[in-house]
C-alpha positions in Angstrom: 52.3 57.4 17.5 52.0 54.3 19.7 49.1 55.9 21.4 47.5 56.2 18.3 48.4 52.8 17.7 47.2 51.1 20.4 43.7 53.2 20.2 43.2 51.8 16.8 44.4 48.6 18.2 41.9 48.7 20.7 38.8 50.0 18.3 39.5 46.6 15.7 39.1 44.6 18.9 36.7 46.0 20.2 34.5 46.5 17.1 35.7 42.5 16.4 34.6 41.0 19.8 30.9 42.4 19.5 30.1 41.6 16.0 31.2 38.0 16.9 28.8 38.2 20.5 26.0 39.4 17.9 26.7 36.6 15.0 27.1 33.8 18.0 23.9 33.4 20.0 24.9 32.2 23.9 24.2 28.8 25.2 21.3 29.9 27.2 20.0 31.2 23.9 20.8 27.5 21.5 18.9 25.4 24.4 16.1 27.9 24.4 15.9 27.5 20.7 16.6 23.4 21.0 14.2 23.0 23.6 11.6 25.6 21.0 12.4 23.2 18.1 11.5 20.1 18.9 9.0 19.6 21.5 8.7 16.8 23.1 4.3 15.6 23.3 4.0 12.4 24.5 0.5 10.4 23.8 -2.3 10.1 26.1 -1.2 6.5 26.5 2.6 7.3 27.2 1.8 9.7 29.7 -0.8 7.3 31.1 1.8 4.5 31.9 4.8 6.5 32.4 3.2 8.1 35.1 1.2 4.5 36.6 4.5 3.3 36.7 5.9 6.3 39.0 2.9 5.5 41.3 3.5 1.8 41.4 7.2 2.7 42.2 6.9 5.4 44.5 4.0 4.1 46.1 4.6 0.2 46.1 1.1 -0.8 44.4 0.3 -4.3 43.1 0.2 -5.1 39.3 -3.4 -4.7 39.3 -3.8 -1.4 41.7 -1.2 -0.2 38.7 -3.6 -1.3 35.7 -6.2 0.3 36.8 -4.5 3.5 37.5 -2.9 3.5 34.2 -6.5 3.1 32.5 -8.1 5.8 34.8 -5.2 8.3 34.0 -5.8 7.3 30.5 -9.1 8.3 30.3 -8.0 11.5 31.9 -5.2 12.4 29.6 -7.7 11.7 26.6 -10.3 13.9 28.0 -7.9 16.7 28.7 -6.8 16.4 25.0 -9.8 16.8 24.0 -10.6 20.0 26.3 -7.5 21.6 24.8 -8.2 20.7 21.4 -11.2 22.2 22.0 -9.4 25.7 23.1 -12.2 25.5 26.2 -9.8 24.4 28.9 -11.9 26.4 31.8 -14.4 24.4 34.3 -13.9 21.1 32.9 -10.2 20.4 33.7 -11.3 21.0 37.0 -13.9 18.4 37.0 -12.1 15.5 34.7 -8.9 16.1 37.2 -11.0 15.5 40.1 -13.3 12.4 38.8 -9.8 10.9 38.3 -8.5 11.6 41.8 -11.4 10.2 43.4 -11.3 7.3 41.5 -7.7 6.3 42.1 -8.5 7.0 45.9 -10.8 4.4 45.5 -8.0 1.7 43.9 -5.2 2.9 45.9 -6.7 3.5 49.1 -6.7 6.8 51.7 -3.4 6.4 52.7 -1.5 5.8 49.4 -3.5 8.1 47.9 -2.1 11.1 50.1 0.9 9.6 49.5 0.8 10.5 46.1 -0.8 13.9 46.9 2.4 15.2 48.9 4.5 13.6 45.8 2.3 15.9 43.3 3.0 18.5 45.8 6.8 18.2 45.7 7.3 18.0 42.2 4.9 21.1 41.3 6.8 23.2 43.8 10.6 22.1 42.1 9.0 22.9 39.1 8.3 26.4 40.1 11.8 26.5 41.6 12.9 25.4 38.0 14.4 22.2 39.3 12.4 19.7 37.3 
């Protein structure tokens, strides 16, 4: 009788426990759905100065070498919205991305400008690693 008892015992709880794990999605699973919801799309002109001013801290540049930046990148960031509004993204990514490196070279100077490269280097290989 109690083995009989403690089988049934075990079957409610059992039967309990995984139709609560089905009804409850995991915390991996509600940040994957967060993160799904509400994507975060910053404007071409957000982008542009958020990332000017990561180049004028990191890198030390004057307020001017950082104005010109930011309008360079935003030129770039428009024209890459406009490539993938397009749905044509091949080739001419390429190309705008790097118009816009030679031309911050040419504000930044050699030196600052590989600077930056090993930066852009560092954070695209934490982003792989899923650290960013």
């Amino acid at each position: 009788m109690t083995r009989l008892f403690v089988s049934a015992l075990a079957a409610f709880v059992f039967s309990f426990s995984a139709a609560q794990a089905q009804s409850a999605p995991t915390a991996i699973a509600q940040e994957a759905q967060k993160a799904q919801a509400a994507p975060v799309v910053k404007d071409a002109a957000t982008r542009a100065k958020n990332t000017a001013q990561r180049m004028a801290t990191s890198l030390s540049l004057t307020g001017a070498q950082a104005e010109q930046v930011e309008a360079i990148l935003l030129s770039q960031f428009q024209r890459m919205d406009e490539l993938k509004a397009s749905g044509n993204m091949k080739g001419g990514a390429r190309q705008i991305r790097q118009e816009a490196d030679k031309a911050i070279e040419g504000v930044i100077g050699a030196d600052k400008y590989a600077q930056w490269q090993k930066i852009r280097q560092e954070q695209k290989e934490a982003r792989k690693a899923g650290k960013m």
